[in-house]
Kinemage of the C-alpha trace (Angstrom):
@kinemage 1
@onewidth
@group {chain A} dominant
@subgroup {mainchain}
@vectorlist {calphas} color= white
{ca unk a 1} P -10.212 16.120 -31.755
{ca unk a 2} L -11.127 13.885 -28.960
{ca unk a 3} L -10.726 14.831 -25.266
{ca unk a 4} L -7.339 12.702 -24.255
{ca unk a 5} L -9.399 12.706 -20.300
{ca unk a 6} L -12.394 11.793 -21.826
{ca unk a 7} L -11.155 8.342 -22.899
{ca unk a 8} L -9.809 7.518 -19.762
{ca unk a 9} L -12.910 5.500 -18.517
{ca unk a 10} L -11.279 2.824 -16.413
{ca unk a 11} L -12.141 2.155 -13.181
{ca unk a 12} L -8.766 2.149 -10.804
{ca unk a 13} L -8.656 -0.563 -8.334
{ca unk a 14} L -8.748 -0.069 -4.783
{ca unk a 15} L -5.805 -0.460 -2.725
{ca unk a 16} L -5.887 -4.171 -1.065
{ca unk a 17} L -4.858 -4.760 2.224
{ca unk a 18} L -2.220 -7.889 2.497
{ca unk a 19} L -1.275 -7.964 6.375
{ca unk a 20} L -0.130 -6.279 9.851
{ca unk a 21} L 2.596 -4.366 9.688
{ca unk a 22} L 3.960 -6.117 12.261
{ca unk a 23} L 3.476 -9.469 10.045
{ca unk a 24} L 7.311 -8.824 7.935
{ca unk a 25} L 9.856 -9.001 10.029
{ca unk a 26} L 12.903 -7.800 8.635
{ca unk a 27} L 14.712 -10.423 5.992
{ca unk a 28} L 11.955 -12.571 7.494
{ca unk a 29} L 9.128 -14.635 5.813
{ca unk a 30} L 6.718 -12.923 2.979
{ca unk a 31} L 3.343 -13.188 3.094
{ca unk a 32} L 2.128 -14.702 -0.129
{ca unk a 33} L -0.885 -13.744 -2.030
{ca unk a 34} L -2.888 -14.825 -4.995
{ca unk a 35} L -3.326 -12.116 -8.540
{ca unk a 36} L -4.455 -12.126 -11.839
{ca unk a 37} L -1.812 -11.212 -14.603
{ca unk a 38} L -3.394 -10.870 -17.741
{ca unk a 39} L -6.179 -12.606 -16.690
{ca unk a 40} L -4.171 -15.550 -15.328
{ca unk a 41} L -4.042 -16.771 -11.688
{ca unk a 42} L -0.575 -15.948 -10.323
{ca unk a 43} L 1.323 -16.092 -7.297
{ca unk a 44} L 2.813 -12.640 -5.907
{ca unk a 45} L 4.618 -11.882 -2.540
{ca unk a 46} L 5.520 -8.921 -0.169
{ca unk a 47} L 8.625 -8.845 2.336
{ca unk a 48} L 10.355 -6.383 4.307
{ca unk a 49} L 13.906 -5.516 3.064
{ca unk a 50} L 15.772 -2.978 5.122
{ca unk a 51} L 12.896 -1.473 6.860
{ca unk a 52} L 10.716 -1.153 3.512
{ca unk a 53} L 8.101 -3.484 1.700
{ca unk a 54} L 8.870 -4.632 -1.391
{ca unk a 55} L 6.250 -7.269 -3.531
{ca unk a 56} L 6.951 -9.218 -6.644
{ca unk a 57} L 5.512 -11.588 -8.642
{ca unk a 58} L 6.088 -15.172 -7.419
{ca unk a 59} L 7.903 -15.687 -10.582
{ca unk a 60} L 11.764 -16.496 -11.692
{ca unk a 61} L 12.811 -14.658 -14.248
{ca unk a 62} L 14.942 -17.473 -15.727
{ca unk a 63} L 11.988 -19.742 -16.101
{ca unk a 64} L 8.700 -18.908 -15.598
{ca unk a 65} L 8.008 -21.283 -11.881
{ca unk a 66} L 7.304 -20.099 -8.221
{ca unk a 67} L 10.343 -19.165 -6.695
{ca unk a 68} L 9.613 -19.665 -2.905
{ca unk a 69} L 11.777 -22.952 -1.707
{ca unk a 70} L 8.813 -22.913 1.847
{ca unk a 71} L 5.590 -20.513 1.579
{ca unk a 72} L 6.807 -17.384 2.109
{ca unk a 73} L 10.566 -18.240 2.475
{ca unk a 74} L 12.406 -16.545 -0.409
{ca unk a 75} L 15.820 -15.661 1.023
{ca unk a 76} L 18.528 -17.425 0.989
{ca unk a 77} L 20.649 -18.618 3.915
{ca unk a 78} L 22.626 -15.126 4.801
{ca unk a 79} L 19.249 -13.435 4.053
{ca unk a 80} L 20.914 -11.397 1.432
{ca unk a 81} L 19.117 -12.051 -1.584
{ca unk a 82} L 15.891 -13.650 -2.713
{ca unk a 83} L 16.702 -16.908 -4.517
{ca unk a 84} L 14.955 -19.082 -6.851
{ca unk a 85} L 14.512 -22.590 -5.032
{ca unk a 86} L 14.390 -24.213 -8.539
{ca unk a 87} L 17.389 -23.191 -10.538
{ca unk a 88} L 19.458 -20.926 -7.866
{ca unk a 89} L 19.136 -17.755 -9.926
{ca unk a 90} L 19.596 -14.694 -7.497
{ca unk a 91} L 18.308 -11.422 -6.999
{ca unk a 92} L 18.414 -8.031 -5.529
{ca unk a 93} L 15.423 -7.794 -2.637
{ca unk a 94} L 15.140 -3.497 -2.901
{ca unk a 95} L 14.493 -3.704 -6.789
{ca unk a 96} L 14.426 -7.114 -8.072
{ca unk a 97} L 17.622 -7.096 -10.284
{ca unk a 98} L 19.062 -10.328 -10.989
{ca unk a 99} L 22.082 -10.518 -9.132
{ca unk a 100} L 23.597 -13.836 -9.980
{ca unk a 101} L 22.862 -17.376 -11.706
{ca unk a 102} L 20.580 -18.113 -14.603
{ca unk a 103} L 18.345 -15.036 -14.785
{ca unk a 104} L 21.015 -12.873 -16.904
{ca unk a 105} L 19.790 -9.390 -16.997
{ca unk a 106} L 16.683 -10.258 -15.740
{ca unk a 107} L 14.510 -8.920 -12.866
{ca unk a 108} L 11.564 -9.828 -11.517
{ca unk a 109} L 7.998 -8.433 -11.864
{ca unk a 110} L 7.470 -5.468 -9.241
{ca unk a 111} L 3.891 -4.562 -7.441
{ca unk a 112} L 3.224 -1.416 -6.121
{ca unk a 113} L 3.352 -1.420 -1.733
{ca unk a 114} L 2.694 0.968 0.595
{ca unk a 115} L 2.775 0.339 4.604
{ca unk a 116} L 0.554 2.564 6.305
{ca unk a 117} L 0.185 2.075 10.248
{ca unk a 118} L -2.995 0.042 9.842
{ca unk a 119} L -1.728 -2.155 7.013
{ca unk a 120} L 0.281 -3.399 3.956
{ca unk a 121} L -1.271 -2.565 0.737
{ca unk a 122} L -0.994 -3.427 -2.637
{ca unk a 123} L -2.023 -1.344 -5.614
{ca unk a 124} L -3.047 -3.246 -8.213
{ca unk a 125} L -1.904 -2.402 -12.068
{ca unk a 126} L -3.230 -2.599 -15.504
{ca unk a 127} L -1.625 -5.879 -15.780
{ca unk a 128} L -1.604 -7.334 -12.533
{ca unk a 129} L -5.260 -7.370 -10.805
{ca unk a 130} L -6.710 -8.697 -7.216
{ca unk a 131} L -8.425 -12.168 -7.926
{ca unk a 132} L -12.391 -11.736 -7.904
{ca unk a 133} L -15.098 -13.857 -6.336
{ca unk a 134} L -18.463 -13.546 -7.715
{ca unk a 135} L -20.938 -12.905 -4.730
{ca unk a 136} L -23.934 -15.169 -4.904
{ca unk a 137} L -26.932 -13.240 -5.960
{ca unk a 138} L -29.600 -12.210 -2.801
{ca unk a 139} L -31.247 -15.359 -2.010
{ca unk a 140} L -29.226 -17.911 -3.761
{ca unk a 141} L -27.399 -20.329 -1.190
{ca unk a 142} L -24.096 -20.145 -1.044
C-alpha cells in the first residue's frame, strides 16, 4: 500500500501580500485584486468588516458578474451588507451568506486572509491561485 504523504507532491503557494493594513478602513473601500480560478482570470476582493479582513471572489452568487457598483465599493449605503450592483442580491460581509434578493441560499466564494502588522495576505487554494507572469529569460528584452 502506497504512502498516503508520499503522494502529496504539490507545491503550496506562498502567502501574497495585498496591502497596508492601514489600507481597509472599517466598512470602507476593498482593495481589489486579480486570481486564477480553475485556471480562469477572476476578480477577488478583501475588506475590513468589524475589525477583521474578509476576501471573496468578485463574484454574485445569483449570476455569475462582478459585483462591485465603483472599484472597490461593495457596500451598500448603511454599510451593512455587501451588495451586488447588478441585480441587488445581498449578503452577509463576516461569512458571505446571502442575506437578501436573488442569490437564495447562496454565498459567495471565500479566500483565505490573514492581517499581520506588515501586511494583508492572501493564501491561495487549490482552486483559486495568484495570476503568474512569465519572467523573460536572462538576456531577452523585455
Amino acid at each position: 500500500m502506497a504512502d498516503p504523504a508520499a503522494c502529496s507532491t504539490r507545491a503550496v503557494p506562498a502567502p501574497e501580500r495585498l496591502c497596508e493594513p492601514a489600507a481597509l478602513q472599517d466598512s470602507g473601500r476593498a482593495f481589489v485584486f486579480d486570481v486564477l480560478e480553475r485556471g480562469r482570470p477572476a476578480r477577488a476582493f478583501v475588506l475590513r468588516w468589524r475589525g477583521a479582513v474578509v476576501a471573496y471572489l468578485n463574484r454574485c452568487a445569483h449570476v455569475p458578474a462582478e459585483m462591485d457598483w465603483q472599484e472597490g465599493q461593495f457596500l451598500d449605503a448603511e454599510r451593512r451588507f455587501i451588495v451586488c450592483s447588478i441585480h441587488g442580491a445581498s449578503y452577509e460581509p463576516a461569512d458571505g451568506r446571502c442575506a437578501g434578493g436573488p442569490c437564495g441560499r447562496g454565498r459567495l466564494v471565500a479566500l483565505t486572509v490573514r492581517e499581520e502588522a506588515d501586511g494583508v495576505y492572501w493564501y491561495p487554494s487549490d482552486t483559486i491561485q495568484p495570476v503568474t507572469f512569465d519572467a523573460p529569460a536572462a538576456g531577452t528584452p523585455a
